[in-house]
C-alpha positions, 0 to 999 in steps of 0.5 A: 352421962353415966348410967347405974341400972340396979333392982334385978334379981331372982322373982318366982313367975307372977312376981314383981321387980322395980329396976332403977336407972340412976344417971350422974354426970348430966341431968337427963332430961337432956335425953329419952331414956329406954330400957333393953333386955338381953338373953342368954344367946338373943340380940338385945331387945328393946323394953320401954322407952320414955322421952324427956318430958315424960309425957310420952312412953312406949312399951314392947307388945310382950310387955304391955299391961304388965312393965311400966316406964316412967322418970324423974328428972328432978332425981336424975332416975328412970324406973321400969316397974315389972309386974306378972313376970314371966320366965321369958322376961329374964335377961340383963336389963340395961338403961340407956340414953338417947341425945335424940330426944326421940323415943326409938326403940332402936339400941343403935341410936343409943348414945349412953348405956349402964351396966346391966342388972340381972332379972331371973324369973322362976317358973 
């Protein structure tokens, strides 16, 4: 399967983004689907993961209350809805699949990943 993340771009803190993951190549919901973020110097970190039904997500702890998951397997996409940004969530934001049907937050059981979509937050 391949993965097009899009949606990233400059937002002033306290500002919203809304990323897309479109997938091509496979239907998804062969997969659940997740989203990680790397910063400049930092390990990629894990955001949001959502299992392929969608009946089941998971956010990380910085960003419960304010990002959003959620999928549309009749579109072939995954959105994470960001809202009261803060500079400490810019990074690259990448989507990826896992064949697992799990919803780990571990990238290394990740099998598919897109390309990344810059998020900048200004404070």
């Amino acid at each position: 399967v391949q993965l097009q993340a899009s949606g990233g771009g400059l937002v002033q803190a306290g500002g919203s983004l809304t990323l897309s993951c479109a997938a091509s190549g496979r239907p998804i919901e062969d997969y659940a689907m997740g989203w990680f973020r790397q910063a400049p110097g930092k390990e990629r970190e894990f955001v949001a993961v959502i299992s392929w039904s969608g009946s089941a997500s998971y956010v990380a702890e910085s960003a419960k209350g304010r990002f959003t998951i959620a999928r549309d397997n009749t579109k072939n996409t995954v959105w994470l809805q960001m809202n009261s940004l803060k500079p400490d969530d810019a990074g690259v934001y990448y989507c990826a699949a896992d064949g697992g049907y799990s919803t780990t937050t571990d990238p290394r059981k990740y099998d598919y990943w897109g390309q990344g979509t810059l998020v900048t937050v200004s404070s």
